[in-house]
N, C-alpha and C positions, 0 to 999 in steps of 0.2 A: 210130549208133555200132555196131559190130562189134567184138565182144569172144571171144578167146579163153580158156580155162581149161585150165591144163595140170595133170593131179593122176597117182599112177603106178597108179591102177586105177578102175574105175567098178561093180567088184564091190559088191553090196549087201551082203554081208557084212562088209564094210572099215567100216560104220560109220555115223556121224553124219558124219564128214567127205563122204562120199559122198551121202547124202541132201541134205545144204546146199547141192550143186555141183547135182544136180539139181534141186532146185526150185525155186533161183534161175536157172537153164538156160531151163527152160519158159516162165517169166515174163518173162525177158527176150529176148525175140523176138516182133516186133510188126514193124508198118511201119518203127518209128525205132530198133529195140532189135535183136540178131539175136546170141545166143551159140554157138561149138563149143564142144565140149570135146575135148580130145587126151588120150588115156590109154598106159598100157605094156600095155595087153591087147592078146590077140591079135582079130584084126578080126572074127572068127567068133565070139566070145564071145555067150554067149544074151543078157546083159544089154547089148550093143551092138545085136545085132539086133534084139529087140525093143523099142528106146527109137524113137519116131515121133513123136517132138515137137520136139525139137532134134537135131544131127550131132553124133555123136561118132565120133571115129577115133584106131583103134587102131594104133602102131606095131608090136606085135608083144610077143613074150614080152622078158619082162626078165631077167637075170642077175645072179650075186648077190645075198645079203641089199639091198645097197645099190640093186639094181633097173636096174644097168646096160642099154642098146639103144643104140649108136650110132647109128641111123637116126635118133633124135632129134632129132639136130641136122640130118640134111639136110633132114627134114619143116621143120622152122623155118626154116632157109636157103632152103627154095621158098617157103613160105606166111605164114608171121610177116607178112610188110609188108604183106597184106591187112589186118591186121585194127590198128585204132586204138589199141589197149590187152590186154595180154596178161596175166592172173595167173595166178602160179604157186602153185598151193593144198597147202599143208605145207612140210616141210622134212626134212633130214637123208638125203635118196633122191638119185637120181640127178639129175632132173628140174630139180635148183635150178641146174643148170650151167645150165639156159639162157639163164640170166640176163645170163652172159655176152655169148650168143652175140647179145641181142634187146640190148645194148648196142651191140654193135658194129653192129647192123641199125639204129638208133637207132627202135628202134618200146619206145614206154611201156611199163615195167611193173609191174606191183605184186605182193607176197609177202603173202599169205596165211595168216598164221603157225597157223591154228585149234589154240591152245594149246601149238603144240610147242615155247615157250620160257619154259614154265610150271618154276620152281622146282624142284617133287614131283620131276620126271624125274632131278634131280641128287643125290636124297638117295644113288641106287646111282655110290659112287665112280669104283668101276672102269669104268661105263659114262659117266661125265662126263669121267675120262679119256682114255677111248676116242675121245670126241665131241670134243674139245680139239683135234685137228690138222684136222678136219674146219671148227672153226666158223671157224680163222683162215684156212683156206684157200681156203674156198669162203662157207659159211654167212654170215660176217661182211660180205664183202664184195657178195655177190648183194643182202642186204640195204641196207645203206650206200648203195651203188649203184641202187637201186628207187625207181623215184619217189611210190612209199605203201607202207606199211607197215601191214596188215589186221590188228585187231584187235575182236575181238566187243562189247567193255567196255570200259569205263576201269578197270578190276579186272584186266586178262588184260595191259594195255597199259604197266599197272604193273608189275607181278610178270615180264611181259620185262626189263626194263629192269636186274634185278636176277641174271639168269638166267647170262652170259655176258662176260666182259672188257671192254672198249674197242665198248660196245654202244654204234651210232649209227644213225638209222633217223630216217624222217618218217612217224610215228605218226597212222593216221587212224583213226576209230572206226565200225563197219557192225555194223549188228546181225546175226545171224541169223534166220531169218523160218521159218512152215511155212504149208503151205495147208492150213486146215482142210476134213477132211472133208465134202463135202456131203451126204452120202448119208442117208436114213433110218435114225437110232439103232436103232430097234427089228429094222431087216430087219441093222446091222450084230451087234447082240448077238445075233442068230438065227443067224449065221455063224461066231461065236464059241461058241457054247454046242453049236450042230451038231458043232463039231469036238473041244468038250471037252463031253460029256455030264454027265459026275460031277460039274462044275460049277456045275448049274442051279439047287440049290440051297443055294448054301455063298456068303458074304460073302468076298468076295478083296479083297487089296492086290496090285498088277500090281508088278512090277519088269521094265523092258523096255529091254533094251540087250545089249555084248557080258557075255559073262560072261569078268572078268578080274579080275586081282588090283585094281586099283586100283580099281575100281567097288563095292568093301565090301560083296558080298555074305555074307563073312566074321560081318562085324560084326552083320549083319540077324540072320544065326541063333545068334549072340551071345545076341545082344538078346530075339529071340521066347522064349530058355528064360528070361528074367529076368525079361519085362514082368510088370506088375503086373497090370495086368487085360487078360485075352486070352479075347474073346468064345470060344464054346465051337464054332459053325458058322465062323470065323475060318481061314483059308486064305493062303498067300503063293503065288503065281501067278511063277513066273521065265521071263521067256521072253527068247529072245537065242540066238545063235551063239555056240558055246566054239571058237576057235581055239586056246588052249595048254592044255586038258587040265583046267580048273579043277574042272568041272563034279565028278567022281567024287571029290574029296576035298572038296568042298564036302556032296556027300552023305553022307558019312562021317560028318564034324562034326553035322549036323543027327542023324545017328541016335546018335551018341554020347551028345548032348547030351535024348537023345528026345523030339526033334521033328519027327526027320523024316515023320511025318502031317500037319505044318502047312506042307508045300509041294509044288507040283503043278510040276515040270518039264517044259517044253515046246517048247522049242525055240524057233528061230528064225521068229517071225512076221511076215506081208507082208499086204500089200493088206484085204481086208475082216474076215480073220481079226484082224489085230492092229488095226484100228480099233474091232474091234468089243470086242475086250478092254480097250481105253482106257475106250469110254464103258460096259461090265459092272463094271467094278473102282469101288471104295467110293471109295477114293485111289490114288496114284501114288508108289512112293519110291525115290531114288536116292539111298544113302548112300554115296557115291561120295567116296574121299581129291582128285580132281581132276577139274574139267570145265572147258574155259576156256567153255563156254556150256551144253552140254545140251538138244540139238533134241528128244530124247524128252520132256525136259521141258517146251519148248513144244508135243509133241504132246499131252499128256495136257491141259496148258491149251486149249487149242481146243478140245477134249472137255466142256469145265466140270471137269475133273478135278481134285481139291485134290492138292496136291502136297506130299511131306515130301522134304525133301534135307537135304544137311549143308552149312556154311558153307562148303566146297570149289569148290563149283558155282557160279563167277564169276555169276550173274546171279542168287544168293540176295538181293541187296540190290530189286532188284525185287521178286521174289517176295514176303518180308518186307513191305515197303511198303505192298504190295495189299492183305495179308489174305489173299493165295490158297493159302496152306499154311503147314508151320510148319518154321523151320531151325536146325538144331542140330550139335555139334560131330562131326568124322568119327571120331569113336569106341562102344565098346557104349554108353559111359553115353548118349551123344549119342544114339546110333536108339534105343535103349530109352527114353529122353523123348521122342522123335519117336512113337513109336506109346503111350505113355499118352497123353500130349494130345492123339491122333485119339480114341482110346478114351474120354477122357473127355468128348467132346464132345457137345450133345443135339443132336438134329434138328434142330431151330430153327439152332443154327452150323453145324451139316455144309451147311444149305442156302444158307445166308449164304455160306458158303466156296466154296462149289462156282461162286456167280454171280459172286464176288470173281476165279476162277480165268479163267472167259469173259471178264472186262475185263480181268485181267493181260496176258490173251494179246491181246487188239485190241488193247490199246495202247501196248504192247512190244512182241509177236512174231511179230505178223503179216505175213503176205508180203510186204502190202503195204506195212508199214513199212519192213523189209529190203531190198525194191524200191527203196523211195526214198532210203533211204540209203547203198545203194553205188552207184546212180547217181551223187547226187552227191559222192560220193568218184573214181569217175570222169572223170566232165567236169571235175573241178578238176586231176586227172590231165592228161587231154589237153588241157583250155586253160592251161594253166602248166605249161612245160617246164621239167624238173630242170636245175640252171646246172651 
C-alpha cells in the first residue's frame, strides 16, 4: 500500500499535528507499507532536508493566510495515481481543494480532521462567520465527498458533528500513536539538566507544547498563586514555541500575581533535550480549553510520566480510566485542584501513578496501536469503494 499525506507545512514548530504526520510516516514504510508526505514548504527547507526516513516534497512557498500554491494541483495531476490512498491532514488552508482534484482522478481519499471541527474554535463569532462561506464551498463538500473521515476519538468525532450545518461524513476512528523514546533515561536527563543547570536541584512540573491562548497557560499561573499547598523547591518548567506573542504578557501576569520565580521559560525543546525533560519532570500538565488528542500528552506517558489535564483534552476519558493522572475542569478552580491532588499525594501513589501512566500509553498510544489502526481504516478505504 503506498500512501500519500498532503498537510501545508512539515515545520516542527507547526505543532502536534506535524509530529503525528511524522511518526506515523516512519512507521509506515516497510516492504508492504511505503508513505510521502507533500507539503507547502519550500524544498530547501532544513526540516525537508534533513528527514531520511521517508520523502517529503515540497511545492514551494505558499501565499496568503489561506496558504495558496497552484503548483498543487499539477504535482497531483502527475503523481496522485501512484499512490492507493491519499490524506489530506487539516482543514481550512488551501490544501483541502485537492480533494477535488483526487475526485475527479478517482484515487481514494481521506480528511484528516486533527480537531479543526472542534466546537471551542466557534465560540469567536466573527471567525465562524468568516468560516461560513468557506465550509459550504469547499470544506463541506471535500468532506462529504472523502471516503473516511479521521478522527482520533469518539469524543473529537462527536463534537464534529455538532460543529458546522448540513455536516455529512463517513466517520472512522484512528488513534494517534508516539514512539517511545529508547534511549537511556539517565544519559537523557544529563541532556536536559546540561542545558538547564539551575534546574538540578528544584522539583519541576513540564508544560510542553505551543504556547497559545487556548493551551491555559493563563489559568496555570492563576492557579500556582491560589494552590493550597505549593512545595517550597516547586518550579513550573514551560517549554514550547510562541508564534503569536503570548509568552511576555503571560509573564507579566505571573510577576503580578508574584510568582513569577515559580516558572523557568525555555523555549522550544527537540530531540534529547525535550526527552529528557519528560522523564526529569515530577508530572506533566496541559490545562488546555481544547485538544482533539494531545500527542505531548502521549509523550509524557511513554516517559511513565503522570499527567494532569483538563476535561478538554479528548482522550481524558482514557487517561481517567488508567489511573495515569488526574482531570479536571479547564478553569483556575480546575488546575488549582489538579495540582493539590498531585501535592497531596504520598510516594507510595506518585509511584502507582507513574506505572499506571506506562500502561496508559502501551495500551492506547502507542505507535503501534496507531499503526494498526489506520491501517485498517485504510484497507477498508481501498477495498470498499465510495458509491
Amino acid at each position: 500500500m503506498k500512501i500519500l499525506r498532503v498537510i501545508t507545512s512539515m515545520n516542527p514548530e507547526h505543532g502536534g499535528v506535524v509530529e503525528a504526520v511524522s511518526s506515523m510516516a516512519k512507521r509506515f514504510n516497510s516492504n508492504d507499507l511505503t508513505t510521502d508526505v507533500l507539503c507547502f514548504d519550500e524544498k530547501d527547507s532544513k526540516w525537508i532536508l534533513a528527514e531520511g526516513d521517508y520523502n517529503i516534497y515540497g511545492v514551494g512557498r505558499r501565499y496568503t493566510g489561506y496558504g495558496i500554491n497552484f503548483a498543487y494541483f499539477s504535482w497531483l495531476i502527475k503523481n496522485a495515481s501512484s499512490y492507493d490512498v491519499v490524506i489530506l491532514d487539516g482543514l481550512w488552508q488551501f490544501h483541502i481543494l485537492g480533494g477535488y482534484v483526487l475526485k475527479l482522478l478517482g484515487v481514494p481519499y481521506c480528511v484528516f480532521t486533527h480537531g479543526m471541527l472542534d466546537p471551542y474554535f466557534n465560540k469567536n463569532k466573527l471567525k465562524y462567520i468568516k468560516k461560513l462561506p468557506f465550509w459550504f464551498l469547499v470544506e463541506r463538500n471535500v468532506i462529504s465527498l472523502a471516503n473516511a473521515v479521521i478522527f482520533t476519538c469518539e469524543d473529537e468525532s462527536q463534537l464534529a458533528e455538532k460543529s458546522f450545518p448540513y455536516f455529512v461524513a463517513e466517520p472512522r476512528i484512528a488513534t494517534l500513536g508516539v514512539q517511545a523514546n529508547a534511549k537511556d533515561e539517565a544519559m537523557l536527563k544529563s541532556a536536559f539538566y546540561s542545558s538547564f543547570p539551575d534546574l538540578i536541584n528544584k522539583r519541576f512540573i513540564l508544560f510542553l507544547s505551543r504556547i497559545h491562548p487556548k493551551k491555559g497557560i493563563d489559568l496555570l499561573i492563576d492557579a500556582v498563586a491560589k494552590v493550597n499547598i505549593l512545595p517550597s523547591d516547586m518550579v513550573f518548567v514551560i517549554a514550547g514555541p510562541d508564534q503569536s506573542g503570548e509568552t511576555e504578557k503571560l509573564q507579566r501576569r505571573a510577576k503580578e500575581l508574584g510568582v513569577e520565580s515559580r516558572f523557568k521559560w525555555v523555549g522550544m525543546l527537540t530531540g534529547n533535550i525535550k526527552w529528557g525533560a519528560y522523564a526529569a519532570a515530577e508530572s506533566f500538565i496541559l490545562p488546555s480549553h481544547q485538544e482533539n488528542f494531545g500527542i505531548v500528552v502521549a509523550e509524557a506517558l511513554s516517559t511513565s510520566t503522570p499527567v494532569l489535564i483538563t476535561n478538554k483534552v479528548n482522550i481524558w476519558r482514557e487517561i481517567d480510566a488508567a489511573g495515569a493522572g488526574f482531570v479536571e475542569d479547564d478553569d483556575v478552580d480546575g488546575v488549582k485542584n489538579l495540582l493539590n491532588r498531585w501535592f497531596e499525594l504520598t510516594t507510595k501513589e506518585k509511584l502507582v501513578m507513574t506505572m499506571n501512566a506506562k500502561a496508559c500509553y502501551q495500551n492506547n498510544f502507542s505507535i503501534e496501536s496507531a499503526v494498526a489502526d489506520l491501517e485498517k481504516v485504510l484497507l477498508n478505504v481501498i477495498n470498499t469503494p465510495r458509491k
